[in-house]
C-alpha positions in Angstrom: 0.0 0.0 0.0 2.6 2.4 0.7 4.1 1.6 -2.7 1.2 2.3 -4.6 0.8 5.7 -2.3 4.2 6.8 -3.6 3.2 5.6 -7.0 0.2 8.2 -7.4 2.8 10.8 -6.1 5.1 9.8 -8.5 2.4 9.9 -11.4 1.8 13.9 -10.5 5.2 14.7 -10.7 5.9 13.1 -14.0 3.0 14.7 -15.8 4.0 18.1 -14.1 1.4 18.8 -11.8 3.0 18.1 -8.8 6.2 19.0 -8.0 8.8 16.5 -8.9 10.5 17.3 -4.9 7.5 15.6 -3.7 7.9 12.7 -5.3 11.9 12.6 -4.3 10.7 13.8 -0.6 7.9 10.9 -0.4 10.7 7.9 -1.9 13.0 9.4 0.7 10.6 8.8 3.6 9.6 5.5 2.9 13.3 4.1 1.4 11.3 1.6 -0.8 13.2 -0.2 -3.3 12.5 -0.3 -6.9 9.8 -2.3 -7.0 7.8 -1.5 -4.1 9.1 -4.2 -1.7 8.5 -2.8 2.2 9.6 0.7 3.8 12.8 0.6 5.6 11.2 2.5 8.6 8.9 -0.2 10.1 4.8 0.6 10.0 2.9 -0.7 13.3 0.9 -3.4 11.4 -0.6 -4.5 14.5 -2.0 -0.7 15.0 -3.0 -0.3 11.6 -5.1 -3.2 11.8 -6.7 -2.2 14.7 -7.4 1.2 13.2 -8.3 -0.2 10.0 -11.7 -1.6 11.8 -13.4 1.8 12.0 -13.2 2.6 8.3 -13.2 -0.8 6.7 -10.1 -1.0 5.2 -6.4 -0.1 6.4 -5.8 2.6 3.7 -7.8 5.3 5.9 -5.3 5.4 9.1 -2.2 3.7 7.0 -2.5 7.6 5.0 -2.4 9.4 8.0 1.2 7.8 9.0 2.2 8.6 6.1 1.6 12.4 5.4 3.0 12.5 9.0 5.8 11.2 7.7 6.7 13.8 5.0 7.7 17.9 4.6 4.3 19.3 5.3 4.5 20.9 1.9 4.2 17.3 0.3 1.9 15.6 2.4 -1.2 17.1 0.2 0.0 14.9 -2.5 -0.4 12.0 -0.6 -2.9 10.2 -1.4 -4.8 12.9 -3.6 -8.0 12.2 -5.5 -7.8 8.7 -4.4 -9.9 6.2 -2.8 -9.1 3.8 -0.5 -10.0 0.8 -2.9 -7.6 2.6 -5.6 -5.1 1.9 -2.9 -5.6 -1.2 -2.0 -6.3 -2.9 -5.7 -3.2 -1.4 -7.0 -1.2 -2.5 -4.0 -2.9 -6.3 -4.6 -1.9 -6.4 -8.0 2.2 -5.2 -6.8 1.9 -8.1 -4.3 0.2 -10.2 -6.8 2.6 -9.9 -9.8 5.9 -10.5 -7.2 4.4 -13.8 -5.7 3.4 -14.8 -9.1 7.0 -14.3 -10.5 8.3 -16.6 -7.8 5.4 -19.3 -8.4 6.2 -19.5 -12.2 10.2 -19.8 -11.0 9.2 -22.6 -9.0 6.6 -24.4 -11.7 9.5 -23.8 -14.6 11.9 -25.5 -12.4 9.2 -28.3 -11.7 8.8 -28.9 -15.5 12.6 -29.1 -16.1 13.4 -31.7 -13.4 10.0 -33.8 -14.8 11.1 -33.4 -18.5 14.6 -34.8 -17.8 12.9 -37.8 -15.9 10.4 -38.8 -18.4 13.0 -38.7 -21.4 15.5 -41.3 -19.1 12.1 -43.5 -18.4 10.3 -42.5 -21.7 10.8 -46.6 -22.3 10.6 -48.0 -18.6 7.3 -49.9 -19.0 4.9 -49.3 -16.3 1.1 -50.2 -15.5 -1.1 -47.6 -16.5 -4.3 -47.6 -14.5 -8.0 -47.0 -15.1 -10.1 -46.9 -12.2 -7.8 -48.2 -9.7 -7.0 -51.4 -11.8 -4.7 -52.5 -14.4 -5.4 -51.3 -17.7 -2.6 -51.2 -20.7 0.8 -50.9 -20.6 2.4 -47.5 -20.6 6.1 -46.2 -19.6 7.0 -44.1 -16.5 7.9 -41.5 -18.7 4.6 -41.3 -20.6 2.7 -40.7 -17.0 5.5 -38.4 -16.1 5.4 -36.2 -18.8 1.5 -36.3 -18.8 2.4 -34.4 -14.8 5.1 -32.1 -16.7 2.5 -31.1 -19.7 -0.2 -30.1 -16.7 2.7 -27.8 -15.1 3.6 -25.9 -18.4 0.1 -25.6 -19.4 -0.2 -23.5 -15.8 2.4 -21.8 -16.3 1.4 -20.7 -19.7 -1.7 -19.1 -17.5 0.4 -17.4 -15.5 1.9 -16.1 -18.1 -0.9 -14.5 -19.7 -2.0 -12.9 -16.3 -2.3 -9.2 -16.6 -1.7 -6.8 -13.7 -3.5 -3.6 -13.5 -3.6 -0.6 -11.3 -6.1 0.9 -10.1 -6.8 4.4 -10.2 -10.7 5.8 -10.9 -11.6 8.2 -7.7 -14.6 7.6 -5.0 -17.2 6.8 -7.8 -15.1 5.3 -10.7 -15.8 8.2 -12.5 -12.3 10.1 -12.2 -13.7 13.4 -11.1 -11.4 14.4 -8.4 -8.7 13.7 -10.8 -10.0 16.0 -13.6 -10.5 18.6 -11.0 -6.7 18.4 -9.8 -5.3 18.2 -13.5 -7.4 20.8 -14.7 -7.9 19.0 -18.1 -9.8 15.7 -18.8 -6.6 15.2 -20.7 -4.7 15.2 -17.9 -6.7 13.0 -15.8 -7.0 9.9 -18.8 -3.3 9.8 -18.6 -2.6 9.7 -15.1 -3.9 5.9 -14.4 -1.0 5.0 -17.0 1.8 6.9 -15.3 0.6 5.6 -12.1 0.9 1.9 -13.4 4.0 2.7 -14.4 5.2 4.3 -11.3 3.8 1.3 -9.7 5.4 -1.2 -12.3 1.5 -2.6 -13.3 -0.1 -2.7 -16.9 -2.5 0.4 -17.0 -5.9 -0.1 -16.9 -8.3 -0.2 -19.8 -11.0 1.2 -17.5 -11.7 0.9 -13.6 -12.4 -2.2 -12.4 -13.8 -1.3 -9.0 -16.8 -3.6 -9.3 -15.5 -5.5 -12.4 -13.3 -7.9 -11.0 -11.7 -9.8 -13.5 -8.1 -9.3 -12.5 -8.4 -10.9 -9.3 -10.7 -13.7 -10.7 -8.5 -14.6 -13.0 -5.1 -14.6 -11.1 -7.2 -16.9 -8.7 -7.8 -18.6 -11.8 -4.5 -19.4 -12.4 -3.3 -20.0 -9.3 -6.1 -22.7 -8.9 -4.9 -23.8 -11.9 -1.0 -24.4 -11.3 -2.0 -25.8 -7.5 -4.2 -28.7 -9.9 -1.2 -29.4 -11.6 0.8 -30.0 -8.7 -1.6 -31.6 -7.0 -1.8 -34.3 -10.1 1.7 -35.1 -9.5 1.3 -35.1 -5.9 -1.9 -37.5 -6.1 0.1 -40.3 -8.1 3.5 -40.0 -6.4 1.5 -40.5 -2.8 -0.4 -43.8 -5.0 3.0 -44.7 -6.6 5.0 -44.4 -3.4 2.7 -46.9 -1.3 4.7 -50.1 0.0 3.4 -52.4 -2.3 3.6 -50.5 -5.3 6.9 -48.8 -4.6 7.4 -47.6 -8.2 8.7 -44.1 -7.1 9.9 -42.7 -3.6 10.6 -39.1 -2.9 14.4 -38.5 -2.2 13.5 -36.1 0.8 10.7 -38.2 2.7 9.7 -37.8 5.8 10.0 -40.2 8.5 7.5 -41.0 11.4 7.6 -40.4 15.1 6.4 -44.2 16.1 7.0 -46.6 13.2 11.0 -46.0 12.5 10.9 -47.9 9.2 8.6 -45.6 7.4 9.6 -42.8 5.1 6.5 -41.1 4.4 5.8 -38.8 1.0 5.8 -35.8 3.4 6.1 -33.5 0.3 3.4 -35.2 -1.9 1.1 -35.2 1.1 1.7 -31.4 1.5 0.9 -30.9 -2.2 -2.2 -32.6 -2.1 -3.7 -30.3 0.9 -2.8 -27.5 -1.0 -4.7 -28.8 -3.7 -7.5 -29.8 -1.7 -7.9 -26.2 -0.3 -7.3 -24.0 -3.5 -10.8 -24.5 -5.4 -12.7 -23.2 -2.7 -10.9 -20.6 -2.7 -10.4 -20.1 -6.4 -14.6 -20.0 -6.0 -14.8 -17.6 -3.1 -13.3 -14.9 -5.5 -15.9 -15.7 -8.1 -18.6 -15.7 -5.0 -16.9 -12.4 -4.5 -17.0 -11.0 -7.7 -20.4 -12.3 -8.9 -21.6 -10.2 -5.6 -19.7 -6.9 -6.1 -22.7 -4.4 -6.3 -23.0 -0.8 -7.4 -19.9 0.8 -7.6 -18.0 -0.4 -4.2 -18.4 -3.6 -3.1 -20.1 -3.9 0.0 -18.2 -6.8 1.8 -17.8 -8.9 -1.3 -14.4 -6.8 -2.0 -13.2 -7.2 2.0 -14.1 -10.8 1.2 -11.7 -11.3 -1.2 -8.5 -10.3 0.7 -7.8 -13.2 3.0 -9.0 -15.4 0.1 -6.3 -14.2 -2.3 -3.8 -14.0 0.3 -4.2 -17.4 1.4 -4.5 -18.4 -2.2 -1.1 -16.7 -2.8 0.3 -18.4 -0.3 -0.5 -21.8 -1.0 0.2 -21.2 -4.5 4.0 -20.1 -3.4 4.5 -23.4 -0.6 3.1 -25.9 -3.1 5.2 -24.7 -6.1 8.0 -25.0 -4.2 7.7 -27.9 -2.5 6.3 -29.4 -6.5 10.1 -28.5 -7.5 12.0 -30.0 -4.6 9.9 -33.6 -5.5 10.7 -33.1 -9.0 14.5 -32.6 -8.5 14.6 -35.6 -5.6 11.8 -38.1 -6.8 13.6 -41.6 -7.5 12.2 -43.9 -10.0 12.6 -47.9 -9.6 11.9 -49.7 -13.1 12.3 -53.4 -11.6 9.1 -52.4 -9.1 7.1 -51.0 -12.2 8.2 -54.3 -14.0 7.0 -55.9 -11.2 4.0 -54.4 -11.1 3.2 -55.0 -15.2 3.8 -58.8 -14.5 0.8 -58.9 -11.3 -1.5 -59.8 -14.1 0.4 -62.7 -15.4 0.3 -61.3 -19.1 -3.3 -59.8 -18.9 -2.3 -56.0 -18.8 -2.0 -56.7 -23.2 -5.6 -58.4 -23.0 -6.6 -55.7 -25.0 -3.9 -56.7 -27.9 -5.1 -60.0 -27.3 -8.5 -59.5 -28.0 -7.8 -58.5 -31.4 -5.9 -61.0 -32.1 -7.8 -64.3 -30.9 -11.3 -62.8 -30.7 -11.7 -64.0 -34.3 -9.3 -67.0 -34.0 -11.9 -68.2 -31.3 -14.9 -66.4 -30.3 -15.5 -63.4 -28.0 -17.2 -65.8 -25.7 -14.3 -68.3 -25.3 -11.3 -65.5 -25.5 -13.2 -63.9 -22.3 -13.5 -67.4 -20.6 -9.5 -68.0 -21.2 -8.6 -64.3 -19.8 -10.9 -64.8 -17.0 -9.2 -68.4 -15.8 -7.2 -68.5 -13.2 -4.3 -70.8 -15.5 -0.8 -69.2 -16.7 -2.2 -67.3 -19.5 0.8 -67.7 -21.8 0.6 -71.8 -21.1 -3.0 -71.4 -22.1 -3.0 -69.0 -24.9 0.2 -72.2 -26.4 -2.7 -75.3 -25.7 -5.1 -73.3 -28.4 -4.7 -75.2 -31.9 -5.7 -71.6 -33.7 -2.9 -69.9 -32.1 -0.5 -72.6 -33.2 1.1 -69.9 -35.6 1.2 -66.9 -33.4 4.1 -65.5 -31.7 2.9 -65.7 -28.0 5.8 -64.5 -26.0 5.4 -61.6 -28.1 2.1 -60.8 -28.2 2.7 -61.1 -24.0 5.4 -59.0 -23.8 4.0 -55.6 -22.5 6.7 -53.4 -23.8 5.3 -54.3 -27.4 2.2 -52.7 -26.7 3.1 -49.3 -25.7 1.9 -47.2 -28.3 3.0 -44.1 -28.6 4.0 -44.0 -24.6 7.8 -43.4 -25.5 6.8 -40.6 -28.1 4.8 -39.2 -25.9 7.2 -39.1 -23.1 9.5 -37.8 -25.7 7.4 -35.1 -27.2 8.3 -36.6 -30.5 5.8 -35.5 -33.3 3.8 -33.2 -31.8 1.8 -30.8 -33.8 
């Protein structure tokens, strides 16, 4: 908030109409650095809150501090023509755009690590499972890179994100500011040297009750805490005991059973993924709800909801890149795995094969049996002439699992 404070100051001086000491005097008081990051002279947040109570919002009292804190020749400047929601949406959108930066850091790092694992596994065969059970064969990499293609894809929404300021006066109408200008002119440019001051896109138009910015950064960030949560959901089901297929390379242990090392980072993933749409929808709630031209409540409602949206957002990327660079792959459990069925994970390949060889009726008989499916599939006189080991062996039926790990032919 105090960023976005000096911002509008800023913004008068560079169009001329205030003078450009005030914007030197107010930088100077506050020592913030060049992108808005925190005053080096400490505000009493635990004051401000308290204040905050008796107007709604923390930009009343917070504005007081700080035309205290100026050459009394300046202080006018603070804050002038504003409203508090000018304030406080420009300074969400400054937050907003630095947390985001660090998220996409984190997500970019997460793809890298996961495209460098599915390439060395793009033809380790694996299990690939519908509904819980066995389905087809596939290759680790193929359901890696399926986790790495959700990642990018989120941060491809991030990247499209657009940050505006705020700046439109008590009604969104802009009035105060044509009347300090002088000159409707005047007043249409100084939203866009405010965003600039503040380092934000300018705004097209005010978005006081038209809340798309913030419902489509929660968007996003709903959107790259799914992705993560994806990878976190079948590392947790990959990492079980029996299964074993992968194991994160920073697990956590337990307190009472010694021989565990729990998925600590997977489970964190998932409860961040398990909280985030709610949240994603209290913004929509919020937005759907913002009446007239100042919300009533449905704009305080969306504060603690982004915040804690940000915030999750920032752990779960995070913690998404430290599994990625540590997560462990074991091929001979995932071969393990592929053989549980004794050869039925290719009963699909089968099926077109000896389906009209011998009947549907009889093929589904021999598949459901509980014999060695290879020493019955060689007893069949009309299979006499087929290649059994080969039509059993899983890694000839993969498809297109190692081009797909390998993002070969993509259109």
């Amino acid at each position: 908030m105090v960023g976005a404070e000096c911002a509008l100051v800023t913004a008068y001086a560079e169009l001329g109409i205030a003078p450009s000491e005030a914007a030197v005097a107010v930088d100077h008081a506050f020592g913030l650095d060049e992108k808005y990051g925190r005053p080096s002279q400490g505000i009493d947040v635990e004051a401000l809150a308290v204040a905050a109570v008796a107007g709604g919002n923390p930009v009343i009292p917070l504005v007081g501090e700080l035309k205290a804190r100026v050459p009394a020749e300046y202080a006018p400047w603070i804050h002038r023509g504003a409203t508090s929601q000018d304030v406080l949406d420009t300074a969400t959108m400054i937050v907003a755009r630095r947390a985001v930066a660090q998220v996409r850091s984190s997500l970019t790092h997460t793809s890298q690590w996961l495209r460098a694992q599915a390439e060395a596994h793009a033809d380790t065969v694996a299990a690939a499972r519908t509904l819980t059970q066995h389905a087809v064969p596939t290759t680790v990499g193929a359901r890696v890179a399926a986790w790495e293609r959700g990642i990018r894809r989120a941060v491809d929404r991030l990247d499209g994100l657009v940050f505006p300021a705020q700046l439109a006066g008590a009604g969104g109408t802009l009035a105060s500011f044509v009347e300090i200008t002088g000159s409707e002119d005047a007043a249409v440019a100084l939203p866009a040297a405010f965003a600039r001051a503040a380092g934000l896109e300018a705004p097209d138009a005010p978005w006081h009750v038209t809340r798309w910015p913030v419902t489509e950064l929660g968007d996003a960030l709903v959107q790259a805490i799914d992705a993560v949560g994806k990878l976190a959901a079948d590392v947790a089901t990959l990492s079980r005991t029996e299964i074993a297929e992968v194991a994160e390379g920073t697990g956590g242990g337990s307190s009472a059973m010694p021989q565990k090392q729990n998925p600590a980072e997977a489970v964190l993933l998932r409860s961040a993924a398990l909280r985030a749409p709610q949240l994603g929808a209290t913004l929509h709630l919020a937005a759907a709800l913002a009446v007239d031209e100042r919300p009533d409540g449905a704009w305080h409602a969306e504060w603690p909801t982004l915040r804690e949206l940000l915030r999750l957002a920032l752990g779960a990327s995070w913690h998404a890149s430290s599994l990625a660079a540590h997560l462990r792959v074991d091929p001979d459990a995932a071969a393990r795995t592929v053989a549980l069925t004794g050869g039925r994970i290719v009963s699909e390949r089968l099926r077109g094969v000896l389906v009209p060889l011998i009947g549907a009726e009889r093929f589904t008989a021999l598949v459901a049996g509980d014999a060695d499916l290879g020493d019955a599939l060689r007893t069949l006189p009309e299979a006499r002439d087929l290649d059994i080991d080969a039509l059993l062996d899983p890694a000839g039926y993969l498809g297109l699992a190692p081009r797909l790990a390998r993002e070969e032919g993509r259109a």
